[in-house]
N, C-alpha and C positions, 0 to 999 in steps of 0.2 A: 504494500500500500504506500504509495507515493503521492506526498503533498508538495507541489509547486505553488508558484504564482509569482507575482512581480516582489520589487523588495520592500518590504513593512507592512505586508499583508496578514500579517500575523499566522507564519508555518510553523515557526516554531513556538509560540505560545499555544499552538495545536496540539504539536506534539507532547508539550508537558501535561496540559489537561489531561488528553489522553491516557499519559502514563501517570496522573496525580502524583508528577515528583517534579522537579528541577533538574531535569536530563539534556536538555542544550540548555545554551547561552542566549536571553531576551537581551534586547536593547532598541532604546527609540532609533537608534541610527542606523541609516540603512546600512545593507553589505554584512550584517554581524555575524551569518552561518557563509561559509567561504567553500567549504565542501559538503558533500552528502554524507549525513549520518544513518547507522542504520543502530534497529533498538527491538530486540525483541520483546514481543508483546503478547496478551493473550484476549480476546475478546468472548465472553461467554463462551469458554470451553473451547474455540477456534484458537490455534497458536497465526498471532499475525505477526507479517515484520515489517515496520514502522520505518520509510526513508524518508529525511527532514532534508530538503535541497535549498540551494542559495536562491535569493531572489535575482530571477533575468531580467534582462532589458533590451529595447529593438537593436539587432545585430547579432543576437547570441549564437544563430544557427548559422552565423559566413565567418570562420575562419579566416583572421587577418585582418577585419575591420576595424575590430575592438582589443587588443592585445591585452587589455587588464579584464576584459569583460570573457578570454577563449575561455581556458580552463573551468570557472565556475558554469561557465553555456555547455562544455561539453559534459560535464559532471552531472547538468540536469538529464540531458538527451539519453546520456545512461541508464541515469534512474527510471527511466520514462520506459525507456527500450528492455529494462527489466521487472517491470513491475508487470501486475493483472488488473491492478484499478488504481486509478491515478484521481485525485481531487485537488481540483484546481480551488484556490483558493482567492478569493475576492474579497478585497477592503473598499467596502462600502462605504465608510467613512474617508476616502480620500474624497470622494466625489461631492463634496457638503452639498453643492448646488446642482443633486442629479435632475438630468432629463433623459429622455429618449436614448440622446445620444453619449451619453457618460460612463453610464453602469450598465455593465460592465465593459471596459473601455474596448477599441478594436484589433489593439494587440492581444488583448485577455483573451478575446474570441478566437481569432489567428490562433492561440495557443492550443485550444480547447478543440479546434478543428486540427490542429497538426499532430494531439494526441488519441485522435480518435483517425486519424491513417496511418496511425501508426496501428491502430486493431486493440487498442487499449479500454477497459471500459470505465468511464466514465462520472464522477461527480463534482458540482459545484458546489463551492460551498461559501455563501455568504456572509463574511466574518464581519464582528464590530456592531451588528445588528443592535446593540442595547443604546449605540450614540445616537442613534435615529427615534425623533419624538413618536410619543406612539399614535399620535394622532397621526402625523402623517406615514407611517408605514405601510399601510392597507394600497395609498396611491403608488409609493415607492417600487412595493412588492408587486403589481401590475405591471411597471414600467420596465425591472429588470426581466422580468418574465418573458414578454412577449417580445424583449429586441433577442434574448436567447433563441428564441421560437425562430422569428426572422432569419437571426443570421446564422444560424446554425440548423439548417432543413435536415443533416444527415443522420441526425440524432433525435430525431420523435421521439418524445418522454423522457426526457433527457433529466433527473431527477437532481432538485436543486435545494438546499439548505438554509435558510437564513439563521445563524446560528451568532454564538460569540463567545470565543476560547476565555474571556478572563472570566466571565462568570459561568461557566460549562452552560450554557444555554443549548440543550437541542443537540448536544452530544451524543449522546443514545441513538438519537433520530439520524444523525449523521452517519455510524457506525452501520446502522440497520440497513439504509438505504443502499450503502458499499457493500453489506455481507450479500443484499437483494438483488444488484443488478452483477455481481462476482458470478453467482450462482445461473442469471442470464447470461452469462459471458460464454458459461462453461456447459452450458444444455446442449442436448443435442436430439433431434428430433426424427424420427420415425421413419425410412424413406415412404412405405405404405401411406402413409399417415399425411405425410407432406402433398403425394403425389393425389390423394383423394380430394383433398381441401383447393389444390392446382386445380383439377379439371372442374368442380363445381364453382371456383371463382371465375375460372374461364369462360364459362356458359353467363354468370351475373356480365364481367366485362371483359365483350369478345376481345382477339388481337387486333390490333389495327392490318392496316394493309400497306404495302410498302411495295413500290417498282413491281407491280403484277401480281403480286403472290400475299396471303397472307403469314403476317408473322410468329407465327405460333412457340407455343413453346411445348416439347412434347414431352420431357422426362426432367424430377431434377432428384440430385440427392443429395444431402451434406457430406463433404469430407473428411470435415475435420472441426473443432472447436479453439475456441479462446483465440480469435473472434467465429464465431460461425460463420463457414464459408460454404458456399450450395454451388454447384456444378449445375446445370441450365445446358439440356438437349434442345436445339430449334431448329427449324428447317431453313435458316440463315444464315450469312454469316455475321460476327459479334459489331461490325462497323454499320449495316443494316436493318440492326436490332433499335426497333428507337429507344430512346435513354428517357424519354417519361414514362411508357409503359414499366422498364423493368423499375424505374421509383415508386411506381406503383404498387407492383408487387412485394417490391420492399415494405412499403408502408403496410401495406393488406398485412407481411407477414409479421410484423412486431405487432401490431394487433391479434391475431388471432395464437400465436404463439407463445406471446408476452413475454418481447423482447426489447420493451423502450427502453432509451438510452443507449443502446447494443449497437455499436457498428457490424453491419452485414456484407459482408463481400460476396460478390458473384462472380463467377468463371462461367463464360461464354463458349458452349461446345457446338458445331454443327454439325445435323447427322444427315442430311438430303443434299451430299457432293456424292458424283461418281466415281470408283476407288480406282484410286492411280494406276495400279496394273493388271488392271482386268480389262480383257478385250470387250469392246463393244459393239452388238449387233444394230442392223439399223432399227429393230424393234427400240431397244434401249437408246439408242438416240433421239431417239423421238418422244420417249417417256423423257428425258430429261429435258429437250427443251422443252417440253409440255409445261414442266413444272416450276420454271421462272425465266426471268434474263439471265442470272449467275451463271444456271448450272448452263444453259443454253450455251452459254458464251466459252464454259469451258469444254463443251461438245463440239463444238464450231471448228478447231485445228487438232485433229488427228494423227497420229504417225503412220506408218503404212502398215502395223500391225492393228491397226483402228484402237491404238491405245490412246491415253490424255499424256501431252508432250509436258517434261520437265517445267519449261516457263506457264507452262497454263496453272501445273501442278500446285509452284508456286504459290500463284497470285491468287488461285481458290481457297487455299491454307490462311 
């Protein structure tokens, strides 16, 4: 479990909550944790380990810009690239005069999107909550909500905290929601099960149609976990596949699967090309242009064995 964010965000008065001791170093000035610590920990019977990272700042990911800024930038990128749930961490109180466009700022976002391609999952967590009057909160907690919503589309349900490390405010609730979307991280779902739920979504919303043909999707199954990753049969190739339908299906699936917050990767397979070295009769030439421009176009130059030539091979693949 990895807690980032910019610097005086308050990570490491996280971390002490956490561990109700005095295990790093607070201070009001920025820069005070210079490298990643790690602290093992135990959460309701879970053994977790606890990384406390430096606070970054824009340049941290180009080597050479910032020469006082590599080493603590690359210390975080580690942490990130080794952890299973990463919580980013937000000082709301820097922003006294939030609006729309403040909290959380556009770097914070950048951050939050670069941890979730990396396949990481996912929480924010809204520190310093107690300096915010409570009448105006109810508006605040709207405003940071829906620019998350906005600028982060990849992350449906993206589950967020308003919390605050000196008084353990909503600690519990922070921990739960990490043990919650860990355990989404790490599911893994049924191919049967998957593929039932595909073809009756299919029928609610057809494929679209694309250059002649429609674009279907015929088979999928998961790989692998931590992030879930689904393989996708179609009768295309992945450049002709439109990119709203499959965010659609995305969306459908963290819905019915309940996996908000969860980045989902998809691999693109196609299974209606004609295999490279199988002779072709003129029956099958004509079923395959039948069946779109693609496949048409790779039936079009033939060898004298009436095979598919190397450069056709190619650029079908």
């Amino acid at each position: 479990l990895a807690v980032v964010g910019i610097p005086s965000a308050g990570k490491s008065s996280l971390i002490n909550a956490l561990l109700q001791e005095e295990r790093v170093v607070v201070d009001a000035a920025d820069g005070t944790t210079m490298d990643s610590i790690v602290t093992e920990w135990e959460f309701k019977g879970q053994p977790v380990k606890l990384i406390d990272t430096c606070g970054i700042v824009k340049g941290w990911k180009y080597p050479g810009t910032f020469t006082e800024n590599l080493e603590p930038g690359m210390g975080t990128r580690k942490a990130i690239r080794q952890a299973h749930v990463v919580i980013l961490c937000v000082d709301v109180h820097r922003h006294r005069l939030m609006t729309y466009y403040s909290c959380p700022s556009l770097f914070e976002i950048k951050l939050g999107n670069y941890i979730a391609e990396e396949g990481k999952a996912l929480v924010i967590a809204v520190n310093k909550w107690d300096l915010i009057r409570e009448d105006e909160q109810p508006k605040y907690r709207d405003q940071i909500l829906k620019r998350i919503v906005d600028l982060m589309p990849d992350l449906k349900g993206l589950p967020v905290v308003f919390m605050s490390a000196k008084y353990n405010l909503n600690l519990s609730t922070l921990m739960l929601r990490a043990n919650t979307v860990y355990k989404r991280w790490s599911a893994r779902v049924p191919t049967g099960k998957l593929n039932t739920w595909l073809q009756a979504w299919m029928i609610r919303w057809p494929p679209p149609w694309r250059h002649g043909q429609k674009c279907t999707v015929k088979y999928m199954t998961q790989t692998r976990s931590r992030p879930p990753t689904f393989v996708l049969w179609t009768n295309t190739i992945a450049d002709e596949m439109p990119r709203h339908y499959i965010r659609q299906i995305q969306n459908a699936m963290r819905q019915e699967f309940r996996m908000e917050g969860v980045p989902i990767r998809f691999v693109m397979r196609c299974t209606l090309m004609p295999k490279p070295h199988k002779k072709l009769s003129k029956r099958d030439i004509l079923k395959w242009k039948r069946i779109g421009p693609k496949q048409a176009e790779a039936v079009m130059d033939l060898n004298s064995k009436k095979m598919l030539r190397r450069r056709k091979i190619r650029q079908t693949e």
